[in-house]
C-alpha positions in Angstrom: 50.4 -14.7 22.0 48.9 -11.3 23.5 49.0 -10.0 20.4 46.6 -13.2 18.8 44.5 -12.9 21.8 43.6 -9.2 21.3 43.1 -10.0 17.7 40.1 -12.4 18.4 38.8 -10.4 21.2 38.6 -7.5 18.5 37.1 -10.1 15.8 34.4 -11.7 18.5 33.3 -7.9 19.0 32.6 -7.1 15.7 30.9 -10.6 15.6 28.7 -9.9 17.9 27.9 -6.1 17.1 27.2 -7.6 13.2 24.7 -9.9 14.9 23.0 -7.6 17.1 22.9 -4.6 14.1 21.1 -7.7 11.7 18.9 -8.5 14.7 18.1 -4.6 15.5 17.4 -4.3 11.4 15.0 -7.3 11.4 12.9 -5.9 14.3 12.3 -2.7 12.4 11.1 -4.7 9.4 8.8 -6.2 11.4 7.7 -3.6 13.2 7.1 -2.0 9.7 5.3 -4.6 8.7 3.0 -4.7 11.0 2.5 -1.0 11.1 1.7 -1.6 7.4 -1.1 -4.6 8.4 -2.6 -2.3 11.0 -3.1 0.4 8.5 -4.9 -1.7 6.1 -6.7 -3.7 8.8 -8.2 -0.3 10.3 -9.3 1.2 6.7 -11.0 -1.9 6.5 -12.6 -2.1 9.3 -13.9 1.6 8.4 -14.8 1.0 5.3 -16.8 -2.1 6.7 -18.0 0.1 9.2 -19.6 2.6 6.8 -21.2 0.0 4.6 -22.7 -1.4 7.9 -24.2 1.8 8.7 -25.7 2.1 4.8 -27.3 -1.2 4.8 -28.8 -0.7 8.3 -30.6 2.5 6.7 -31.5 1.1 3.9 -33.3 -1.9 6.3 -35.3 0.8 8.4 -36.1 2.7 5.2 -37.5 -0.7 4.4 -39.0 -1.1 7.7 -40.2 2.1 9.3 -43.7 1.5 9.5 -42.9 -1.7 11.4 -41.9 0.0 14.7 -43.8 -1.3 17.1 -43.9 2.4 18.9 -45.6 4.2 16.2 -47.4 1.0 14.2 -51.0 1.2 13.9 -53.7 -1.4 14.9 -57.3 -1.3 14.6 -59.4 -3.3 17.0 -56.0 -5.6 17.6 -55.5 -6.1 14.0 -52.3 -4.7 12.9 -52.1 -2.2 9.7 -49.2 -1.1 7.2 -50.2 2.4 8.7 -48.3 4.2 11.4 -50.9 5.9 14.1 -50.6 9.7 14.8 -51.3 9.7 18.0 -48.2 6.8 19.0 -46.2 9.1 16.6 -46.5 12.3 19.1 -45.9 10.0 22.4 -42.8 8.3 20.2 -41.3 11.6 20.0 -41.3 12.1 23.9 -40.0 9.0 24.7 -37.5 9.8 22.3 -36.9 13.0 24.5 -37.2 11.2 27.8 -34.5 7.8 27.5 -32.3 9.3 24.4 -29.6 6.8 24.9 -32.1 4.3 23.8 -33.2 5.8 21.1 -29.5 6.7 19.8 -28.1 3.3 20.3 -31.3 2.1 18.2 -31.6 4.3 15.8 -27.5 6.4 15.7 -27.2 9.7 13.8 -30.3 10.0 12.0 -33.5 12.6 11.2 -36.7 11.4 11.1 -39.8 13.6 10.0 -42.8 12.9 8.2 -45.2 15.3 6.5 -48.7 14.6 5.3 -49.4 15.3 1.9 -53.0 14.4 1.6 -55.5 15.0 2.3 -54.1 18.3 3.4 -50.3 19.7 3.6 -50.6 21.7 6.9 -46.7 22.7 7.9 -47.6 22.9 11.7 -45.7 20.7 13.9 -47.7 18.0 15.5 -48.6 17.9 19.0 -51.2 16.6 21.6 -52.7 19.9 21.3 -53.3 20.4 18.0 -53.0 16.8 16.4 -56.4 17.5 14.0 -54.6 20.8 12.9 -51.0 19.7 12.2 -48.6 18.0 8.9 -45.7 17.2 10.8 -43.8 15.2 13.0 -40.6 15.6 13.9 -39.7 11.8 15.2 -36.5 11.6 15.7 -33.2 14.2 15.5 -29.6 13.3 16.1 -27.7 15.4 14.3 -23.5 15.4 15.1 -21.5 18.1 14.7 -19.5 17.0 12.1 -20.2 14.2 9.3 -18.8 12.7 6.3 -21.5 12.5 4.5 -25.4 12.5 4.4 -27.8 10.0 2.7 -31.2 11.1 2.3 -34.1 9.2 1.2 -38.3 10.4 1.0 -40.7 7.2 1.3 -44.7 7.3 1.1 -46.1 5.9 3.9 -50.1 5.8 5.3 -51.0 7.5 8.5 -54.2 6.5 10.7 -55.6 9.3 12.4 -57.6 7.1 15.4 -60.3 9.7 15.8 -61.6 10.4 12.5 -61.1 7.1 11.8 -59.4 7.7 8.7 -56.1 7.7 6.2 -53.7 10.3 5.2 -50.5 10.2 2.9 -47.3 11.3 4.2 -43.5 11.1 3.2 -41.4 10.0 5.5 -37.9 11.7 5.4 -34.9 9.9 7.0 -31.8 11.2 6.8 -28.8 9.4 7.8 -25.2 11.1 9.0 -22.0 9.3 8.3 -19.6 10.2 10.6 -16.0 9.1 10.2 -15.3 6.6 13.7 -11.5 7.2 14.5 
């Protein structure tokens, strides 16, 4: 009878470490699994991420001239024009509240040049705004990106007190960084 006993005492134990080792094994599946999901899931989301981030250029490529900052109006009529003189005060409020500005507009370069009627390479300012080709609007550069889309668009500038036009290209330059 001792002898039986031990026998299923032996046999329930190896029941039961059987049972745990299947239940132990089924865990890690899982857990693989799910490792496996999270992996996909988070390429997605960067890859959904990155497309975001192209399309939202593409819209204020579309839309640059529409920013209420740097839009021009003439006697409360609003133009397809941007105004030089908002374009120098955009660029020092983009100096003064740059978390604004960086949640608006993210990792991005934006610089315009007038072409015509002359191409003057000075950098604009309050100071010498008749004697000037370029504004440096925006600049948020990272350190390190994936990749860099570029794009040149024509776009009119008012010049308030000549009271005329000029053509400029408009270059905006958007960074790609990888989000981790």
């Amino acid at each position: 009878m001792g002898v039986y006993l031990y026998f299923k005492m032996k046999k329930g134990q190896l029941q039961i470490n059987e049972t745990i080792m299947i239940v132990f094994i089924f865990v890690i599946i899982i857990l693989a699994g799910l490792l496996i999901f999270y992996k996909f899931t988070l390429a997605g989301i960067k890859e959904d991420s990155i497309q975001n981030d192209v399309v939202r250029f593409q819209t204020m490529r579309a839309t640059f001239s529409e920013i209420p900052e740097i839009k021009c109006s003439i006697q409360g009529m609003s133009e397809s024009c941007v105004d030089s003189y908002k374009m120098i005060i955009f660029k020092k409020m983009t100096e003064l509240d740059k978390d604004y500005y960086i949640f608006r507009f993210g990792f991005k370069d934006i610089q315009l040049k007038l072409v015509y009627p002359n191409k003057d390479v000075n950098n604009c300012s309050i100071s010498n705004i008749n004697n000037c080709g370029v504004w440096n609007l925006y600049s948020h550069i990272p350190k390190e990106y994936n990749k860099a889309l570029k794009v040149d668009t024509p776009i009119l500038v008012y010049f308030p007190d000549k009271e005329d036009y000029g053509i400029s290209i408009v270059t905006i330059t958007n960074y790609i960084v990888d989000k981790k």
